[in-house]
N, C-alpha and C positions, 0 to 999 in steps of 0.2 A: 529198268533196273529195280529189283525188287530190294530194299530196303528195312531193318530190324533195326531198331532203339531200344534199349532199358528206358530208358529216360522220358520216352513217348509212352512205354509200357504202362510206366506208375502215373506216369502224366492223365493218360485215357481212362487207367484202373481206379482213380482217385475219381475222374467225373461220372464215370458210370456210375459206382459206388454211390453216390451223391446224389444222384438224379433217382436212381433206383429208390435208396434209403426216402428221399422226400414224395416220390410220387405213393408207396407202400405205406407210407405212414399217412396221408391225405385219401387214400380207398379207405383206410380204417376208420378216418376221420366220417366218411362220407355213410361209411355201413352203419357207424356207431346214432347218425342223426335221424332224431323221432319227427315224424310225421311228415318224409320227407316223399313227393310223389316221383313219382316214376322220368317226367318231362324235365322237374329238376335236375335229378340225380343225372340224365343224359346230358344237359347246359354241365353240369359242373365237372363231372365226368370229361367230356370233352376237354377245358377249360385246366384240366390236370394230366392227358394224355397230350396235349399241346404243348404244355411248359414242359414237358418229358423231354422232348421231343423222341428220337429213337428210339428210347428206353421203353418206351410205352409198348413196343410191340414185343419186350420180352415176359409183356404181362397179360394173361389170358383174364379177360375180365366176362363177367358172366352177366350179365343186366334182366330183372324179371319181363317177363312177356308183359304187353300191353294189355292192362287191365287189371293186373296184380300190383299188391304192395309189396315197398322196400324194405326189407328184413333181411336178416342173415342168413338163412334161409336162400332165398330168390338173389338176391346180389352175393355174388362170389367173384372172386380172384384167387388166379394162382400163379404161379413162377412159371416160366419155361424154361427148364433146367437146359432142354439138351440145345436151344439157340444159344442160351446163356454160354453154353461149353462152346458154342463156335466159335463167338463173340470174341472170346476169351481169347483163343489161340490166334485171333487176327488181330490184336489189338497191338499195337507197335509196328507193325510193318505199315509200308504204303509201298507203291510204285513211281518212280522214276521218268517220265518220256522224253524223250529228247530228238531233234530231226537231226542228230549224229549219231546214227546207228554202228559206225566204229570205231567211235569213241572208246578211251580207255576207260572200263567203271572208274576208277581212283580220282582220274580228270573229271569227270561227270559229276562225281561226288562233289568235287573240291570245287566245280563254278556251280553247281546247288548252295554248297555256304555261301560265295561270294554273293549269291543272290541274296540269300539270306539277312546280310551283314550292309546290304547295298537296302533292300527294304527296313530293316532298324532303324537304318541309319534315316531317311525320310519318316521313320515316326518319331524320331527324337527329334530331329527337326522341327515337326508338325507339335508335338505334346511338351516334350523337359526346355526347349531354346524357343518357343514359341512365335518361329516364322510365318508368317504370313504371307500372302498374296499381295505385292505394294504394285501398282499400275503406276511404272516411271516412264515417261517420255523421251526421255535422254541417252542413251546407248550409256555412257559414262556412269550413271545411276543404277542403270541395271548390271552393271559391269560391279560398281561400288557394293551394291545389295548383295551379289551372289558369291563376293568376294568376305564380306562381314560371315554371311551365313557359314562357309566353308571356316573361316577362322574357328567361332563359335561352334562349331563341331569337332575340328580338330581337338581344341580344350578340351570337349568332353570326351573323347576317343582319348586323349593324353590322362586324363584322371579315371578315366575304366580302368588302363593298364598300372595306374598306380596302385590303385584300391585293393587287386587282382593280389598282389603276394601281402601287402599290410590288412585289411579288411574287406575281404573275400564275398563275406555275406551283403555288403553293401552295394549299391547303384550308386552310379551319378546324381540321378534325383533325387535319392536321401539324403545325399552331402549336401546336396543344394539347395534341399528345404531347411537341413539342421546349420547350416550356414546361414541363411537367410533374415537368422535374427539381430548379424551383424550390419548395422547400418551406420551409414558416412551424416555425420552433422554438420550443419556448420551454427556457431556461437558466438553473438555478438557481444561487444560491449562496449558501451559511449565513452568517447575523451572529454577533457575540459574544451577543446578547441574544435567541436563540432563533429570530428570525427569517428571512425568507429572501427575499434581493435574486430579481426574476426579470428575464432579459432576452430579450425576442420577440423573436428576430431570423430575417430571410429569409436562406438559403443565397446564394450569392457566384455568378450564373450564369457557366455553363461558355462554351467558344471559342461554340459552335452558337448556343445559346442570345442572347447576348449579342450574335453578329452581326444574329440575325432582330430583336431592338427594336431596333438601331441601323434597321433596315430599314422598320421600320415606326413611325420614332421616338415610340418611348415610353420613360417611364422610368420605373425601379421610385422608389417613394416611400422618402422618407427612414427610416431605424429608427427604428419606436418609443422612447420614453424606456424608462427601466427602472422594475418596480415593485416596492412593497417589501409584504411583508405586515403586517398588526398587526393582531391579534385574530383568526388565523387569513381575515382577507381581504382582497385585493391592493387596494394604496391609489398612487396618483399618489408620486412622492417630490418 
């Protein structure tokens, strides 16, 4: 099933753009350099149609013969308009394959997202909730683990779709680095009779912080009470 995006369009138009613009400005860099030999100019050369990677063949680069020096002259580049034109027109589509050849396109379509949305979902795992590989011996443990992990996704699947009609331009992961400065203390303080008052308290969020839950109206919960210890452990007061 042959497939068109805008979205893939600008996506592809922006890195070509880019790779183009830096590999075009690094020939110039290379023609502009005095007393550079020929063995160089090929190592560097190289070393700039590599980081291209593709891009590199829509530029006709001209290297002097062996034996001559590198001048403007003798090193030349040009554009290649008319691949440049193919380029273009193929850039947003892809193809489809599927071993259900009667399949409906729409269905097809729609378990290509789910696929899509099933791999996210494993890199937010792997990057924003930072799961791991834990080697548990216990059925019950691996059971526990794979149970936390699906919560802690869940959370962040529930605050995507919050974000989504309140702050649009946002990820999970920028809530949750700009959140991040909010931390839990705890604070002690000695009695006459040996003891010791403690008080949990959360940090006071900053301007950022404090604008994004006006944004997504939440509020942080009230402070804990304070506790007090006796017999070495913390009791309600």
């Amino acid at each position: 099933m042959l497939v068109n995006s805008q979205a893939r369009v600008d996506k592809e138009r922006a890195m070509r753009r880019r790779r183009l613009k830096k590999l075009w400005a690094r020939l110039k860099e290379l023609r502009a350099m005095q007393d550079l030999s020929r063995d160089d100019l090929l190592k560097k050369l190289g070393v700039a149609q590599a980081a291209a990677g593709r891009v590199a063949s829509w530029v006709e680069v001209n290297v002097p013969p062996e034996g001559q020096p590198v001048s403007p002259q003798t090193f030349t580049f040009t554009l290649r308009k008319k691949k440049l034109r193919v380029q273009r027109r193929r850039e947003g589509g892809y193809l489809l394959r599927s071993n259900l050849p009667a399949a409906d396109p729409a269905k097809l379509w729609a378990m290509y997202l789910l696929l899509a949305e099933i791999e996210a979902a494993f890199r937010s795992l792997k990057t924003d909730l930072r799961v791991r590989p834990i080697h548990h011996q216990l059925e019950r443990r691996i059971e526990a683990h794979i149970f936390v992990a699906f919560l802690a996704y869940c959370l962040q699947v529930t605050l995507r779709a919050k974000l989504r009609p309140l702050a649009p331009g946002l990820t999970p992961r920028a809530v949750l680095e700009k959140l991040a400065c909010i931390q839990m203390l705890d604070v002690y303080f000695p009695t006459m009779d040996g003891r010791k008052l403690r008080f949990r308290r959360y940090t006071k969020p900053e301007k950022d912080p404090a604008l994004l839950l006006a944004q997504l109206k939440l509020e942080l919960p009230p402070q804990p009470p304070p506790e007090i210890t006796a017999d070495h452990k913390l009791t309600m007061d």
